[in-house]
OpenMM code with the backbone's topology and positions (N, CA, C; nanometers):
from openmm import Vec3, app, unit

residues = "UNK UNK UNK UNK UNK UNK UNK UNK UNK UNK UNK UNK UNK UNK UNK UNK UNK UNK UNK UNK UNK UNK UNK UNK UNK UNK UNK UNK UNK UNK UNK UNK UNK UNK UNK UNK UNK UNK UNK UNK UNK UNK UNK UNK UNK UNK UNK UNK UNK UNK UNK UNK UNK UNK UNK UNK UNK UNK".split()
positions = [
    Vec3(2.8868, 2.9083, 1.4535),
    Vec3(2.7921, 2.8216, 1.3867),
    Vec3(2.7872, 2.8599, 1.2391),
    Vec3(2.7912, 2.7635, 1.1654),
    Vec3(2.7764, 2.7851, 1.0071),
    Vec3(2.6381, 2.8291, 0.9630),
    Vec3(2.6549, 2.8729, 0.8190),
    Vec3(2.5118, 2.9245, 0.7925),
    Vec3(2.4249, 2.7798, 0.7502),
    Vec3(2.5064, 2.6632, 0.7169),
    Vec3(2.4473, 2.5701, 0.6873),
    Vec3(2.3213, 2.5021, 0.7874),
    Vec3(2.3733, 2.5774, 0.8996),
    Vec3(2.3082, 2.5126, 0.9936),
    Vec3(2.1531, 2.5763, 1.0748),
    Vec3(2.1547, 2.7006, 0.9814),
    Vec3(2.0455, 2.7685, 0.9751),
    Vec3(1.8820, 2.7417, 0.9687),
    Vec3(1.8507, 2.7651, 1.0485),
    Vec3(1.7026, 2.7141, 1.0380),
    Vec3(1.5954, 2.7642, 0.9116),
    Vec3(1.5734, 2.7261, 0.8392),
    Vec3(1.4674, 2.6985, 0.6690),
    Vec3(1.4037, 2.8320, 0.6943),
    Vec3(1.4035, 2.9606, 0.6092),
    Vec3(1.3708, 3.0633, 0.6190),
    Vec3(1.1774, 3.0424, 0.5399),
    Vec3(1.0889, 3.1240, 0.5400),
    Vec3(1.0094, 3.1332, 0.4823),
    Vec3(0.9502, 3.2467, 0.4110),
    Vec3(0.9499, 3.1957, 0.2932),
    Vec3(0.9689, 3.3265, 0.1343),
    Vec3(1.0664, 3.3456, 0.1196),
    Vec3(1.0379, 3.4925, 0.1221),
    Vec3(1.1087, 3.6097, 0.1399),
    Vec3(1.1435, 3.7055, 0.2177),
    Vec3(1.0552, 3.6646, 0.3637),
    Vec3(1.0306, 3.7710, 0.4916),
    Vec3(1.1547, 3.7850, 0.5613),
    Vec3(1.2601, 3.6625, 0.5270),
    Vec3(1.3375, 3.6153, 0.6276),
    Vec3(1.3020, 3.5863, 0.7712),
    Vec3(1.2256, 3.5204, 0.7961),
    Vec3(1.1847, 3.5527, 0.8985),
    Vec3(1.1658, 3.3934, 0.9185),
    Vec3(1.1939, 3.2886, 0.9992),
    Vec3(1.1967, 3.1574, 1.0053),
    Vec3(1.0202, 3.0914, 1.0216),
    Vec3(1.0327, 3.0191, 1.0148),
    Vec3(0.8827, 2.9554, 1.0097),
    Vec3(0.8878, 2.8498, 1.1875),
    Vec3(0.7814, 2.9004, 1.2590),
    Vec3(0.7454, 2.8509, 1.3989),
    Vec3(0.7496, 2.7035, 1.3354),
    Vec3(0.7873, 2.5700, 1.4150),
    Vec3(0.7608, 2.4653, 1.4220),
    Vec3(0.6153, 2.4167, 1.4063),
    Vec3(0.5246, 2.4848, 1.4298),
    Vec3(0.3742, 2.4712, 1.4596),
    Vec3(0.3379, 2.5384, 1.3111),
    Vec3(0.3585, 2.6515, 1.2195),
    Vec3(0.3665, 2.6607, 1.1393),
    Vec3(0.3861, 2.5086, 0.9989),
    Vec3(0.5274, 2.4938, 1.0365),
    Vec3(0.5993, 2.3659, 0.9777),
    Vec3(0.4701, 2.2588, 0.9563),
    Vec3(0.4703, 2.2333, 1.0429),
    Vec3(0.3562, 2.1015, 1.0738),
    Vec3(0.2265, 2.1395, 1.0202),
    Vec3(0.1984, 2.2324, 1.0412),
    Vec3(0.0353, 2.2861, 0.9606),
    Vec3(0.0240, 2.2648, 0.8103),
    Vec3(0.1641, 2.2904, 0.7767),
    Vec3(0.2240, 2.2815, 0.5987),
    Vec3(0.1648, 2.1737, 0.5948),
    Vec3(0.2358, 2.1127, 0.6622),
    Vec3(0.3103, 1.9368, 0.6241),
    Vec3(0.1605, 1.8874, 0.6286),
    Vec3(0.0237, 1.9075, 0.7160),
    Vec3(-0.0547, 1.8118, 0.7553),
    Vec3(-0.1761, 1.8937, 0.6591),
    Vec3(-0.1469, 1.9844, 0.6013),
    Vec3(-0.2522, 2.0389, 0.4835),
    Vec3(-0.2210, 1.9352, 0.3810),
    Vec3(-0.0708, 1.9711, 0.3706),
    Vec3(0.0137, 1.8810, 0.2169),
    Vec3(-0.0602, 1.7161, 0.2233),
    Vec3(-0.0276, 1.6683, 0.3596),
    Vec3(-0.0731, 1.5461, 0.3663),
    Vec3(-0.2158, 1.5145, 0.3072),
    Vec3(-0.2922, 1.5662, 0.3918),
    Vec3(-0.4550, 1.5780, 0.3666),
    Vec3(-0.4889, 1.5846, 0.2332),
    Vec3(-0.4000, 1.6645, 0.1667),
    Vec3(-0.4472, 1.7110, -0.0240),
    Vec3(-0.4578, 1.5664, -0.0621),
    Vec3(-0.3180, 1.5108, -0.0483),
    Vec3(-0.2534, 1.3658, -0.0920),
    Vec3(-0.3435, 1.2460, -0.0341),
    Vec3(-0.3670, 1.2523, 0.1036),
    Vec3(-0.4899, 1.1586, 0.0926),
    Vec3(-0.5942, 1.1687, 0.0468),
    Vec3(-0.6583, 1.2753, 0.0276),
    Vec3(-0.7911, 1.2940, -0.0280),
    Vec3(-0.8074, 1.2552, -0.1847),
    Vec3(-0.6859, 1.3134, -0.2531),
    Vec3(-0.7050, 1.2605, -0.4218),
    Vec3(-0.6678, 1.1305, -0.4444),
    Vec3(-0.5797, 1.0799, -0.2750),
    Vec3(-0.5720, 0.9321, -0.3625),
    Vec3(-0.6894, 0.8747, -0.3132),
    Vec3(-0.8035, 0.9178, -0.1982),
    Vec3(-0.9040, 0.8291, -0.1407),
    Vec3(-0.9899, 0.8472, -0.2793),
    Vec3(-0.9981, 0.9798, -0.3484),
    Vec3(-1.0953, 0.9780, -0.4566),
    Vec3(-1.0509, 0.9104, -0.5947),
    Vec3(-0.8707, 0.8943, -0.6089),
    Vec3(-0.8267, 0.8209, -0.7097),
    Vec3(-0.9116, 0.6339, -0.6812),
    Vec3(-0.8965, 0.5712, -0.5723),
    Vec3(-0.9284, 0.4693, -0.5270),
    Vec3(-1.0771, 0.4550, -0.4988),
    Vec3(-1.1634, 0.5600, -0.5506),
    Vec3(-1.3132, 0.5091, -0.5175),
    Vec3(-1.3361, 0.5352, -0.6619),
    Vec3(-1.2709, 0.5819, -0.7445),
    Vec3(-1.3443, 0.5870, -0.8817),
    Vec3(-1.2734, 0.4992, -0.9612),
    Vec3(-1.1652, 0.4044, -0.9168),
    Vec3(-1.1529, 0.2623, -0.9743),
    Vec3(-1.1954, 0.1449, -0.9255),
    Vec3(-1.2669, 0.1825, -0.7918),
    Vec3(-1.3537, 0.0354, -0.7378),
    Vec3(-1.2260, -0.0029, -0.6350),
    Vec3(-1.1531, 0.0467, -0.5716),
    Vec3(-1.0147, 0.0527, -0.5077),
    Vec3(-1.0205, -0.0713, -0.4160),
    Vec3(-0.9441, -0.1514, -0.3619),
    Vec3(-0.9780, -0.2086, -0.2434),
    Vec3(-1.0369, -0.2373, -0.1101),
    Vec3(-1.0477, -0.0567, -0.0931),
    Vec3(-1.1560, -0.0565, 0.0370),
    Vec3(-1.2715, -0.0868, 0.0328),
    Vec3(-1.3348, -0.0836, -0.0993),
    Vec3(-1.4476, -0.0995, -0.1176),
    Vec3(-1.5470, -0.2215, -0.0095),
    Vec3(-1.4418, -0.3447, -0.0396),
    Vec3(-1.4573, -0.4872, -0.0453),
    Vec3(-1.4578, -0.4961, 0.1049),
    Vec3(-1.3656, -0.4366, 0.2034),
    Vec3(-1.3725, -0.4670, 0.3382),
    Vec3(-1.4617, -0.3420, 0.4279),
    Vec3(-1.4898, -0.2541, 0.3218),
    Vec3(-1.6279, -0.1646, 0.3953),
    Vec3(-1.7601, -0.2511, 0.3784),
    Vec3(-1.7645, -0.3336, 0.2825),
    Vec3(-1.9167, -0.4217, 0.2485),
    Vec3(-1.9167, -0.5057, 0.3765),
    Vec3(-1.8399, -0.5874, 0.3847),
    Vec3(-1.7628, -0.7011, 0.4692),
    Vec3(-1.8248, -0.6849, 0.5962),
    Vec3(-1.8019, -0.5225, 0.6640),
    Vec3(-1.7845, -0.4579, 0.7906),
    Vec3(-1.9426, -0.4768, 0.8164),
    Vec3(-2.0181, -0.4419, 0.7237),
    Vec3(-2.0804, -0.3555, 0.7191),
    Vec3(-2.1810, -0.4329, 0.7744),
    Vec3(-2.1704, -0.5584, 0.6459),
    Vec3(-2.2737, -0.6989, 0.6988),
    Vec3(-2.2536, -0.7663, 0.8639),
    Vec3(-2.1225, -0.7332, 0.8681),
    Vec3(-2.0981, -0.8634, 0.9861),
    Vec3(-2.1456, -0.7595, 1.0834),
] * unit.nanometer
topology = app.Topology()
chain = topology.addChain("A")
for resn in residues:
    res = topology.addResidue(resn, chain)
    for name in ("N", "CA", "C"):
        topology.addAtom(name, app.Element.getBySymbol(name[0]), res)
């Protein structure tokens, strides 16, 4: 097997990163990214605005 085919080390430990690890990254990373764009989109009056009023009445 080539080294290409090596599973994504983490740091410097050499030491590979658990799959469950992986995903914890990924769903922090995510969360950051929704959160500044939910707060980018409420401090320009964003679109949700309009179908939370909507909801809210009916």
């Amino acid at each position: 097997m080539s080294e290409e085919f090596a599973p994504p080390q983490s740091g410097g430990t050499g030491q590979p990163k658990g799959l469950l690890q992986q995903m914890e990254e990924l769903m922090a990373a995510l969360n950051a990214d929704l959160s500044a764009l939910d707060a980018d989109l409420q401090a320009t009056g964003g679109p949700g605005q309009g179908r939370r009023q909507e909801n809210e009445a009916g």
